[in-house]
C-alpha positions in Angstrom: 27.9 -3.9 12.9 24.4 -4.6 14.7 23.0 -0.8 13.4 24.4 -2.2 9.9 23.0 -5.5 9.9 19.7 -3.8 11.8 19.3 -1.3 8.4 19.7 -3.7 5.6 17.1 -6.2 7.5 14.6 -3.0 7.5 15.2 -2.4 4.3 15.0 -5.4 3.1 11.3 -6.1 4.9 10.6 -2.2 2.9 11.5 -3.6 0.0 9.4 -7.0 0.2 6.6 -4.8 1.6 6.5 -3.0 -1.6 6.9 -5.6 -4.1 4.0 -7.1 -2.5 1.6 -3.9 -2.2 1.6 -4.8 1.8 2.4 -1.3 1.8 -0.5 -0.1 -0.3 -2.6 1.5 2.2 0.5 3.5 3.8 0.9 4.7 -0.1 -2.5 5.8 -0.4 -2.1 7.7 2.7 0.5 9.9 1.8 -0.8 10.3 -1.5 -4.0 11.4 -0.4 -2.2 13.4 1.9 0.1 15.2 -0.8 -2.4 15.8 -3.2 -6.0 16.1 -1.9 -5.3 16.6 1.7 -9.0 18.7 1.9 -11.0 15.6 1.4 -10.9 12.5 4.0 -9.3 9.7 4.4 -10.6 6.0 4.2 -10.2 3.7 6.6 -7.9 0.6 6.7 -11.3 -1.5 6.8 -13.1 0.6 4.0 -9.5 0.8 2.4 -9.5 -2.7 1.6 -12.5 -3.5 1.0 -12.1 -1.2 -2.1 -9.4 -2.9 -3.1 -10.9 -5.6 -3.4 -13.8 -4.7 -4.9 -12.4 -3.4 -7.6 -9.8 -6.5 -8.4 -12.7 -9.0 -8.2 -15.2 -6.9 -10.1 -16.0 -7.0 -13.8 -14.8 -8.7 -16.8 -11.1 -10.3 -16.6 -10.0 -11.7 -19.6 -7.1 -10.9 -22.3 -9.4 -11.3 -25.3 
């Protein structure tokens, strides 16, 4: 019951993880590593400071 109860609540925290791009840097490390595993990595740091570059950059509008 405790090993049941122990997987849905790690699987649960995955989930919200995702749905809140917590996970994002994880993702971009196994996609770097999948498809362009001959160039480096960024760091978590550098990572996210990326990120937010490019979300807080530039025009945001609809129209």
């Amino acid at each position: 019951m405790a090993t049941r109860l122990t997987h849905g609540l790690s699987a649960l925290w995955r989930a919200i993880r995702e749905l809140s791009g917590d996970d994002g840097y994880e993702r971009y490390l196994a996609h770097r590593a999948a498809n362009h595993p001959e160039q480096a990595v960024l760091s978590r740091r550098d990572w996210f400071a990326a990120q937010q570059q490019q979300q807080w950059t530039g025009i945001k509008r609809c129209c």
